[in-house]
C-alpha positions in Angstrom: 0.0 0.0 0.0 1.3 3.1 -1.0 1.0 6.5 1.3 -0.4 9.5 -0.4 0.5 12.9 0.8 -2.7 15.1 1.3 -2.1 18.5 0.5 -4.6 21.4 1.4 -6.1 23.7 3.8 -7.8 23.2 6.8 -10.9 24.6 7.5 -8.8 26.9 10.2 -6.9 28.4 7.8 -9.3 29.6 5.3 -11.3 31.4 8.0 -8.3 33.5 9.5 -7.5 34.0 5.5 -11.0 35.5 4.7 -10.9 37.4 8.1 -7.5 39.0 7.2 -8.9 39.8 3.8 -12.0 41.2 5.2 -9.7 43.3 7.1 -7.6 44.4 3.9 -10.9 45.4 2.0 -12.9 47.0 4.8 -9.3 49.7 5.0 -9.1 49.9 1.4 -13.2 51.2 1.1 -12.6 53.5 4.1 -9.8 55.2 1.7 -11.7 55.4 -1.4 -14.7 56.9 0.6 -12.2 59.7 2.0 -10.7 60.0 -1.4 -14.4 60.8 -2.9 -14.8 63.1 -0.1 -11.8 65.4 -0.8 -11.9 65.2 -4.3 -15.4 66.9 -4.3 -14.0 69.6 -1.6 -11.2 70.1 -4.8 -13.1 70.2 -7.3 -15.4 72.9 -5.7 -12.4 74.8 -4.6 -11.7 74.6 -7.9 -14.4 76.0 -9.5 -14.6 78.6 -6.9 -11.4 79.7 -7.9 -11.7 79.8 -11.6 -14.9 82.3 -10.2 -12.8 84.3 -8.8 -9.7 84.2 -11.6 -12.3 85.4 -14.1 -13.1 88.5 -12.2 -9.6 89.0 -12.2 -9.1 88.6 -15.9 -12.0 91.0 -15.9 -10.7 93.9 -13.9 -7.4 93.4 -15.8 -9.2 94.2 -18.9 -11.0 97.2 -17.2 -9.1 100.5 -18.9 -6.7 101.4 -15.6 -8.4 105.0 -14.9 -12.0 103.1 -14.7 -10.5 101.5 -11.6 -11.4 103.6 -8.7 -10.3 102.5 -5.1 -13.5 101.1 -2.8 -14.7 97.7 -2.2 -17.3 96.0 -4.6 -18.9 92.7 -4.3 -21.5 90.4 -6.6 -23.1 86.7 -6.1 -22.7 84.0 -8.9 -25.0 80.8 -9.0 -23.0 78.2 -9.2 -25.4 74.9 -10.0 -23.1 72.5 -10.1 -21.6 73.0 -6.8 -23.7 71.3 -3.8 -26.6 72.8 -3.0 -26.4 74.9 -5.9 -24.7 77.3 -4.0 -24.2 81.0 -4.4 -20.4 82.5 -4.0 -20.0 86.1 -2.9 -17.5 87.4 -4.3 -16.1 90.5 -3.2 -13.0 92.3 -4.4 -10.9 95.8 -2.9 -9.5 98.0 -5.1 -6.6 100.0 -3.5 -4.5 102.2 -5.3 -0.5 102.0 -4.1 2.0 105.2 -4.2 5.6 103.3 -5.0 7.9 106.2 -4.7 11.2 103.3 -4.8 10.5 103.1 -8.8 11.4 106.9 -10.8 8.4 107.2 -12.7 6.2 104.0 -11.6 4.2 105.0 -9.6 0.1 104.6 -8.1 0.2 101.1 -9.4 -3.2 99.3 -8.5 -3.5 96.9 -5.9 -6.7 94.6 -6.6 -7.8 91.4 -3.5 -10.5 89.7 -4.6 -12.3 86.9 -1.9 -14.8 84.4 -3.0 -16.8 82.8 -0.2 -19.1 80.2 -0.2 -21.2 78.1 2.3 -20.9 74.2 2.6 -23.5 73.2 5.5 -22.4 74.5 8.2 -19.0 75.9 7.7 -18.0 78.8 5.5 -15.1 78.5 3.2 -12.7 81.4 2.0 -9.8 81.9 -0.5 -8.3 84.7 -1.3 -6.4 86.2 -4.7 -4.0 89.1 -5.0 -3.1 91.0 -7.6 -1.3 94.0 -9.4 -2.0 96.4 -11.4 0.7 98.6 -13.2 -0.1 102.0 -14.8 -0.4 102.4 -18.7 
């Protein structure tokens, strides 16, 4: 009679397998769910920001003695943000006397801040910029 090795798993062994697997997967859907969770926050920052750039671009293209020192604000609907949400954006206009550059001078200072709501919290960013003279 010949003796045949057996080879396999016992039924010990594929249990503390598919608990440490459990394991592995249950951490691995706990990261993709705080991935999703950030990558919405980024995107809406995002978009916020491109807001805010294009009132940049805007002033930038606003002839230079249009721009009078004072603080201005709109709102912009924003529908593809949560909540459809409505971003204040509000920019100061501040007109700086350089007297280190001969013949520079009263360049314009613009800050524009866009603002938003998310539930409870409110979210701000901030974007500085100058102006030279013509």
């Amino acid at each position: 009679m010949q003796k045949t090795k057996e080879r396999g798993l016992t039924l010990t062994e594929i249990l503390v397998s598919i608990g440490v697997l459990t394991i592995a997967f249950s951490s691995f859907i706990g990261v993709l769910r705080s991935s999703k969770s950030r990558m919405k926050m980024a995107n809406q920052i995002y978009s916020v920001l491109k807001l805010g750039q294009e009132k940049i671009e805007e002033l930038k293209n606003t002839a230079y003695a249009e721009l009078d020192d004072g603080t201005y604000s709109d709102t912009v609907f924003v529908p593809h943000l949560t909540n459809n949400q409505i971003v204040i954006r509000t920019w100061t206009i501040t007109t700086i006397d350089d007297n280190f550059i001969p013949g520079e001078n009263n360049y314009k200072r613009i800050t524009l801040e866009v603002r938003w709501n998310e539930g409870q919290r409110t979210f701000i960013r901030q974007i500085v910029t100058q102006i030279p003279p013509p």
